[in-house]
Residue, then its C-alpha position, 0 to 999 in steps of 0.5 A: x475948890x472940890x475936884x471934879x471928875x474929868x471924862x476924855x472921849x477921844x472921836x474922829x472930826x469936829x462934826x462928831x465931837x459937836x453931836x457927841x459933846x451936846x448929848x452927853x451935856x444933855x445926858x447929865x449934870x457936866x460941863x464942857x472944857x475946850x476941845x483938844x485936837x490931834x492930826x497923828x502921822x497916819x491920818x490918811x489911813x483915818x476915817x476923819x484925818x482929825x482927832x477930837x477929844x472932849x472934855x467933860x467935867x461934873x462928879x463921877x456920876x455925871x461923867x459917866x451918864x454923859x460920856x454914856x450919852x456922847x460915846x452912843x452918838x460917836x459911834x453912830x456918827x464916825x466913831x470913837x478913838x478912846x475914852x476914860x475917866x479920871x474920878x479925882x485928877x491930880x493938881x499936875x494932870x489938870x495943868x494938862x488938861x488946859x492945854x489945847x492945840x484948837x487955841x494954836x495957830 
């Protein structure tokens, strides 16, 4: 299997992460791993007491138009926590990104 580039973009709410997952779809040739979630300690202090993180997956190229694409529509909507790209995730760090907290109870 071809390793594919991972974008992480990490927003506040789900509202956000839908609007900024669908540009960034929209924006380049990617595809979407299951979104993960974080409510942090301070998280009455946050704009939105959610974090959102997206997953974006295709070759580098791609990755960096869609996360272009999603990081202008968080900012926009309620803004953006962190982001990065991973060009060539290791065989452990893909383990982790499966990993999900939506997918718990």
């Amino acid at each position: 299997m071809e390793h594919q580039a991972v974008g992480l973009l990490e927003v506040y709410g789900l509202v956000c992460a839908f609007l900024a997952a669908d540009a960034g779809c929209k924006a380049g040739n990617v595809t979407l791993e299951i979104f993960d979630k974080n409510k942090p300690a301070n998280a009455d202090s946050l704009p939105v007491p959610l974090l959102v993180t997206i997953k974006f997956r295709g070759r580098v190229a791609d990755v960096k138009e869609a996360m272009a694409a999603a990081a202008e529509v968080a900012k926009n909507t309620t803004g953006i926590v962190c982001s990065h790209i991973i060009p060539s995730p290791t065989s452990d760090t893909e383990k982790m990104l499966k990993i999900s907290a939506l997918d718990k109870n």
